[in-house]
C-alpha positions in Angstrom: -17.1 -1.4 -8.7 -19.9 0.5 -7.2 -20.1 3.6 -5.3 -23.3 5.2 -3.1 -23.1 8.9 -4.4 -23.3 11.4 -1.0 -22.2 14.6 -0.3 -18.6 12.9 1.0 -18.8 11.6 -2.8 -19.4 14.7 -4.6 -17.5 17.6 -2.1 -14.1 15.0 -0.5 -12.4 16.5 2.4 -8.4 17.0 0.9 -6.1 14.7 3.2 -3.2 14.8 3.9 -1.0 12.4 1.7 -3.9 11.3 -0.6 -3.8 13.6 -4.4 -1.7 12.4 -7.4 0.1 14.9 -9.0 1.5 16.0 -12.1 3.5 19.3 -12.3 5.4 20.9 -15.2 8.1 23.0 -13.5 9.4 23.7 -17.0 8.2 23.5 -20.4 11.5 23.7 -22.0 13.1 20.8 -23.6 16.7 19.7 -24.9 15.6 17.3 -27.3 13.4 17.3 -30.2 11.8 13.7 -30.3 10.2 12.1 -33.0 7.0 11.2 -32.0 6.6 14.0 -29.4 3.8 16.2 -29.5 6.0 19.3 -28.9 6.6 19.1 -32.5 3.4 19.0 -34.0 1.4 21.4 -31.7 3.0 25.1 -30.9 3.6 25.4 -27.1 5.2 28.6 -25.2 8.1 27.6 -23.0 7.9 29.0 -20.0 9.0 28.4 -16.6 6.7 28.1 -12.9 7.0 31.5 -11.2 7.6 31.7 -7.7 4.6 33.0 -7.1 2.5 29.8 -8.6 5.8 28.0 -6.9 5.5 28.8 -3.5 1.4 28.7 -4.0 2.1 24.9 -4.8 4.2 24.4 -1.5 1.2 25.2 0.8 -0.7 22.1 -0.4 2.7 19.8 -0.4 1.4 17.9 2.6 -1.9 16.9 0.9 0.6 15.5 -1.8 1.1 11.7 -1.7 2.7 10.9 -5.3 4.2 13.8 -7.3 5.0 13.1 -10.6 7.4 15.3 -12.7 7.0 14.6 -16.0 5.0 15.9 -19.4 5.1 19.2 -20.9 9.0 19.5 -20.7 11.9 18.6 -19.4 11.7 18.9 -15.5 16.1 18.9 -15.3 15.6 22.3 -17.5 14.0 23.6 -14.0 16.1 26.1 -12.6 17.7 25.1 -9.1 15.7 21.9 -9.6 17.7 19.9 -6.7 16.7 22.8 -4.0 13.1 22.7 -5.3 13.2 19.1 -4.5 14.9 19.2 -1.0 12.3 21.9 -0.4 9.1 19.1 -1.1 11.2 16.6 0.7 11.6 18.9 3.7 7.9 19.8 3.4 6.7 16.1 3.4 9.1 13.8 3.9 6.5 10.8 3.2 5.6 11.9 -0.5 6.9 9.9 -3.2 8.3 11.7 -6.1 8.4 10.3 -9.6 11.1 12.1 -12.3 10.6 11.1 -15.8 13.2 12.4 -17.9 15.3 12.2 -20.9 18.3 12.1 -19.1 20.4 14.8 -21.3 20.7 17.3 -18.4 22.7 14.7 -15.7 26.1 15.6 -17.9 25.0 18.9 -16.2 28.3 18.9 -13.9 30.0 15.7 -12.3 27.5 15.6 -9.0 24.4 16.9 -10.2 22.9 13.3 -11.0 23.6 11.7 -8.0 21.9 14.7 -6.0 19.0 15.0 -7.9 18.5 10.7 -7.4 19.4 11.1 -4.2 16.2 13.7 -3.6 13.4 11.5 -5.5 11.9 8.2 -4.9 11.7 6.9 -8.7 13.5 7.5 -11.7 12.1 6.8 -15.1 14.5 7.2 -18.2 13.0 8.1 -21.9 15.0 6.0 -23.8 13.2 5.2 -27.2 16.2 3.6 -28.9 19.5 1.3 -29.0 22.0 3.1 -30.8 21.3 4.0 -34.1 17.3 3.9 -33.6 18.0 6.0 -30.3 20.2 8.7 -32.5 17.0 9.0 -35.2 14.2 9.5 -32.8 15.6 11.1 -29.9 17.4 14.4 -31.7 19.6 16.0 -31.6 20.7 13.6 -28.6 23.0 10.4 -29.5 23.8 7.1 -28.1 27.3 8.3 -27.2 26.0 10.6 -24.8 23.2 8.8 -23.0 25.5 6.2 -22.7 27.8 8.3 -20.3 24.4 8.7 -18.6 23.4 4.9 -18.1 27.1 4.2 -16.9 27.0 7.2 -14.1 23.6 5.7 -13.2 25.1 2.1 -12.9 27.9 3.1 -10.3 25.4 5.6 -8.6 22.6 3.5 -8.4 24.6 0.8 -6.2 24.5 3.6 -3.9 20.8 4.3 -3.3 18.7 3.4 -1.1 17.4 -0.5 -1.8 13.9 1.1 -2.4 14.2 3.2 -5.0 12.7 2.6 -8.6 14.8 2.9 -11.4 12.7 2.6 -15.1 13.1 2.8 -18.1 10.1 4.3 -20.8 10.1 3.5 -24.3 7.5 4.3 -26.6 7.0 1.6 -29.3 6.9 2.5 -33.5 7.9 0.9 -36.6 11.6 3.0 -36.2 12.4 0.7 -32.9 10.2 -2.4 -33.0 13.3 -4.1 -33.3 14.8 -3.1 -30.3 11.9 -4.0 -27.6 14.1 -7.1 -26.2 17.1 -5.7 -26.8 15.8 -3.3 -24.4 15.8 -5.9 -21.8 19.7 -6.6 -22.1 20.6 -2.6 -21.5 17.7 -2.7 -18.6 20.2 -5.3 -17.2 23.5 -4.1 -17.6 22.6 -0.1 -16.7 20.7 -1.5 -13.2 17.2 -0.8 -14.2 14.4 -2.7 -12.5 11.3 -2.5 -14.9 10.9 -1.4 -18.6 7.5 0.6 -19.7 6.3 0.0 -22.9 4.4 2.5 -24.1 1.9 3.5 -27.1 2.3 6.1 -29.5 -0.6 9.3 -29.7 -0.7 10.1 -33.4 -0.4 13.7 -33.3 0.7 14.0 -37.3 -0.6 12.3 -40.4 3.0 11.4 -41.0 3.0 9.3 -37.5 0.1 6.9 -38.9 3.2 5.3 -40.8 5.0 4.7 -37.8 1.7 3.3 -35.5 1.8 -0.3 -34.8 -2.0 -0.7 -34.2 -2.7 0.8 -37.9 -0.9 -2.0 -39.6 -2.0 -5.0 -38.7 0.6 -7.3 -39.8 3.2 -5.1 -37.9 1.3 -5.2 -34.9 1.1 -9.5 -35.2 5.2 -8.6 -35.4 5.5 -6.4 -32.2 3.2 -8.8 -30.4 6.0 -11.7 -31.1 8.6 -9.8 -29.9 6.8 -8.7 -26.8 6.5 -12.4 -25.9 10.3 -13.0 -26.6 11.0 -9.7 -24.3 8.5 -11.0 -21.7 10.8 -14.2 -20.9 14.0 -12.4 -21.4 12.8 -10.0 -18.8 12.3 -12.9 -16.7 15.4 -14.6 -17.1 17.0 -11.4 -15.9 14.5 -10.4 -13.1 13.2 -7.1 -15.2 9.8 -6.5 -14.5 8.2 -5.5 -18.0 4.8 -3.6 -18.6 3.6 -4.1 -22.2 -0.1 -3.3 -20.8 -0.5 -0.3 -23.0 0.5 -2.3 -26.2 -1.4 -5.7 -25.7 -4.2 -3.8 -24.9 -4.4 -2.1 -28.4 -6.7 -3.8 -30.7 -6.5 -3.2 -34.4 -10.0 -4.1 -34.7 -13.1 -1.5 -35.0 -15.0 -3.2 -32.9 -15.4 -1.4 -29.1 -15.2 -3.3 -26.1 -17.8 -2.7 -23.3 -15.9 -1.8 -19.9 -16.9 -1.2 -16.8 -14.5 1.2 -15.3 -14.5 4.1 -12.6 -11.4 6.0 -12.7 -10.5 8.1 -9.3 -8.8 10.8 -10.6 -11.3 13.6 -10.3 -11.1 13.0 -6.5 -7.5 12.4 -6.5 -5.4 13.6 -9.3 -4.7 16.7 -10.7 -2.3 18.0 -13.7 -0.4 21.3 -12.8 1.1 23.4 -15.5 4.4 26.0 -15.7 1.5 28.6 -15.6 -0.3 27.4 -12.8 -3.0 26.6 -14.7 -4.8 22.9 -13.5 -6.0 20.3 -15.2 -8.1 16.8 -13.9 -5.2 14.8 -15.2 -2.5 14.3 -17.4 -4.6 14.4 -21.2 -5.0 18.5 -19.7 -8.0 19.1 -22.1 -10.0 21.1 -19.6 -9.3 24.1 -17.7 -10.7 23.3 -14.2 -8.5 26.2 -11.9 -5.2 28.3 -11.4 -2.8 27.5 -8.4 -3.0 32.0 -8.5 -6.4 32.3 -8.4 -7.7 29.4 -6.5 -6.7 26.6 -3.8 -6.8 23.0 -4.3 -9.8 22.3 -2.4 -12.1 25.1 -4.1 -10.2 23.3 -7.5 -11.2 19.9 -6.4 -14.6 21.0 -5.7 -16.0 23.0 -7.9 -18.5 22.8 -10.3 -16.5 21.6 -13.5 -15.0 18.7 -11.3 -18.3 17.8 -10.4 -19.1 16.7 -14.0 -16.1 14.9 -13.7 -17.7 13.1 -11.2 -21.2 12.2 -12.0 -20.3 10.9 -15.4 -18.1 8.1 -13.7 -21.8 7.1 -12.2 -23.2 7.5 -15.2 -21.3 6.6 -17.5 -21.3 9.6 -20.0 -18.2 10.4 -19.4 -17.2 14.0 -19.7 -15.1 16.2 -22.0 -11.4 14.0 -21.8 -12.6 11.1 -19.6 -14.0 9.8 -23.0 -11.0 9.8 -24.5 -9.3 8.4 -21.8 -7.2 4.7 -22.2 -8.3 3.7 -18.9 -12.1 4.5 -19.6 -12.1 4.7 -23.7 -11.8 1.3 -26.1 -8.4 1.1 -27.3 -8.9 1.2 -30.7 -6.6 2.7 -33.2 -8.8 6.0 -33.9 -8.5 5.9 -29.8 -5.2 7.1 -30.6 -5.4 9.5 -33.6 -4.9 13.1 -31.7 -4.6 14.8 -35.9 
């Protein structure tokens, strides 16, 4: 894919309906997962101010996906149902994406269905089947997320035919086992897809669990994926194991030839207003308090952004980026 740089290249009038976003509303959490990297890296819990809040709401109509997700747990957000009747209100065409570990729906008996009934897509964390769920995803257990999956199954049959229901696991040695099993509670809890996702290394001790560093484990996980693939099929689940067959155990980096679009259309927001280029948030590139989402989008830091997906040195995260980066396994090492 090739693109002429001009000036509508390098300085993009904001549309309406056009950005990508990611915002952390909260960075608090209820759970204490495994493989997360809240629990190898200190982070401050903290949660938006109204002030970076109702800053955010001004640029609602330029908003075409908004995804709530990363950092914490977006049903720790205080009043989190108005917030989202708010956006809705604002723009009724944007498309908003929860990702959560589902904990906070036993929150009171209607709280779920209002919160589904003010989003577009839900996507559930669930890394586990019973017992595997119960040791990654502490201090949460199968009992409990089960009540969660069975409130979703009767609410669900009441939602509009459009919405996405998915469900994201993360795949490691603790719950290889489970990646078609997944399938069959996909099925019976009315989910329509399952995300399989790879694991960032953020602790020496999480080498032992990564599938890409052992390669006979990953030939294992590859021959369960194809077993999942036609179970999934059978049963009308659409399954994404992209991030996993894409791994390579190898050394060796494969050329690509790749232009990614988010530093014209994405950005990251965090609980402090602080923004990001996307959702690896490695660089520092505005604040919702002290600047607007154009001046953001076009300033000089973004620019780099920019010219290195023309040139091909990418900058400062970009090169460690799956969709631009080799996947090899020291793609994933984050120690």
């Amino acid at each position: 894919m090739k693109f002429k740089i001009n000036e509508n290249i390098k300085n993009p009038v904001i549309k309406k309906n056009s950005l990508s976003v990611d915002i952390a509303f909260s960075t608090y959490c209820n759970l204490k997962c495994y493989m997360c990297y809240r629990q190898y890296k200190n982070m401050k819990q903290e949660i938006m101010k109204d002030d970076f809040y109702n800053k955010f709401l001004e640029y609602i109509p330029y908003i075409k996906e908004l995804n709530l997700k990363n950092l914490g747990e977006p049903l720790t957000t205080p009043n989190i149902i108005e917030k989202l009747k708010t956006i809705k209100k604002i723009n009724p065409e944007i498309k908003i994406r929860l990702t959560t570990n589902g904990i906070g729906f036993l929150k009171s008996p209607d709280f779920m269905k209002e919160v589904l009934l003010s989003i577009d897509t839900l996507i559930l964390s669930l890394n586990g089947i019973g017992k595997t769920y119960n040791a990654i995803m502490k201090p949460g257990n199968w009992k409990s997320i089960k009540v969660v999956l069975n409130k979703f199954k009767k609410i669900s049959q009441k939602l509009p035919e459009n919405f996405d229901s998915q469900i994201s696991f993360v795949v490691m040695r603790k719950n290889h086992k489970d990646i078609a099993g997944l399938v069959k509670t996909a099925k019976k809890y009315n989910f329509k897809k399952i995300f399989y996702r790879r694991m960032w290394i953020h602790d020496r001790k999480l080498l032992e669990e990564s599938i890409i560093h052992d390669k006979e484990l990953y030939n294992a996980v590859i021959k369960l994926i194809k077993k999942a693939e036609k179970k999934a099929e059978k049963n009308s689940i659409l399954s994404d194991f992209s991030q996993i067959t894409d791994m390579s155990c190898n050394n060796k980096k494969p050329e690509r030839e790749i232009i990614c679009t988010a530093p014209w259309d994405s950005l990251a927001i965090k609980a402090n207003g602080n923004v990001h280029i996307c959702c690896l948030r490695r660089t520092l590139i505005g604040n919702l308090k002290k600047n607007s989402i154009p001046e953001i989008l076009n300033s000089e830091e973004v620019q780099l952004y920019r010219s290195g997906m023309f040139t091909k040195n990418f900058y400062k995260e970009c090169a460690f980026c799956h969709k631009i980066s080799p996947s090899t396994k020291y793609f994933y090492e984050k120690l």
